[in-house]
N, C-alpha and C positions, 0 to 999 in steps of 0.2 A: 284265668283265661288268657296270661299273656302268651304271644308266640314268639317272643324275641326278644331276650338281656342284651344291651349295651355296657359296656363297660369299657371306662377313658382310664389308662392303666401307664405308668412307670415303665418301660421296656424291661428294667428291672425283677415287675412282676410279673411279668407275660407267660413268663412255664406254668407258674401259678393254675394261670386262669385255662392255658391250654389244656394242663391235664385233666381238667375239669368238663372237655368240653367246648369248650369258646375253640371260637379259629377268627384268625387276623384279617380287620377289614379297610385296616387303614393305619399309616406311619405316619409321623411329623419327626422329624430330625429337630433338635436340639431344642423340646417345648418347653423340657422344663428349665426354666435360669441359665439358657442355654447350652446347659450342660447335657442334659438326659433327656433321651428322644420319649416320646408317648406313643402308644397304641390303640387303636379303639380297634375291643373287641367282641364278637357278639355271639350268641349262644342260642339256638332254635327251638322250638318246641313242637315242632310239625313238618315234613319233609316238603307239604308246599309252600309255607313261609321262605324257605332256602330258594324254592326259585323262581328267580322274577319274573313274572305275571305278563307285563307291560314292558316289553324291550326296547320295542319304537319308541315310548315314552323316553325308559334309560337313554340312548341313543341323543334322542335329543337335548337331555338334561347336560349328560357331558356336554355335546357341540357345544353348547352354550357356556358350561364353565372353564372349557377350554381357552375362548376369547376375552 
């Protein structure tokens, strides 16, 4: 019943998991030992899971992480 894999991945293995499906939802430059950037990437199972629902909500969540 899920409708959405996560997966925190090596940039290394990023083809990996694209060809698979997953698309990129988020970078961090230099996570591992700050050598090698990370990606979190995630993978749907329902074309409404893909889009967000609550944008005013989104909207707000940024303004807030932004500060």
């Amino acid at each position: 019943g899920y409708t959405k894999a996560i997966a925190k991945v090596s940039a290394s293995a990023e083809q990996q998991f694209l060809a698979c499906g997953f698309r990129r939802e988020a970078h961090i430059p230099h996570f591992y030992r700050g050598i090698e950037d990370a990606v979190f990437l995630a993978k749907y199972y329902g074309e409404q899971r893909e889009v967000e629902q609550n944008s005013l909500l989104l909207t707000d969540v940024l303004a807030t992480a932004k500060c």
